[in-house]
C-alpha positions, 0 to 999 in steps of 0.5 A: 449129656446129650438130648437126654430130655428127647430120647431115652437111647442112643438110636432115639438120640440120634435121631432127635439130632437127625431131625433137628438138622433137618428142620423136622419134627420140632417146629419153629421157635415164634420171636426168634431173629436167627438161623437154627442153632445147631445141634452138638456132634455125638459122641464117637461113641454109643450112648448107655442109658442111666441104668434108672428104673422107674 
């Protein structure tokens, strides 16, 4: 499972991943004494949606 909670296909994923690395769009997380932690490299492969209809 990767980023599921940002991104609903792989290219939303990957660029949430993308934008993480970069230091945009999520902000700054307020208390935290330390560097960003970083994001998990993508599968070698491309992600499939769940298939889960709404």
């Amino acid at each position: 499972m990767f980023w599921n909670w940002i991104g609903r296909s792989h290219d939303e994923i990957a660029q949430a991943r993308e934008d993480w690395t970069n230091g945009t769009r999520f902000g700054e997380v307020k208390g935290y004494d330390g560097p960003p932690i970083p994001a998990l490299e993508l599968p070698p492969t491309h992600l499939k949606p769940r298939g889960r209809v709404r």
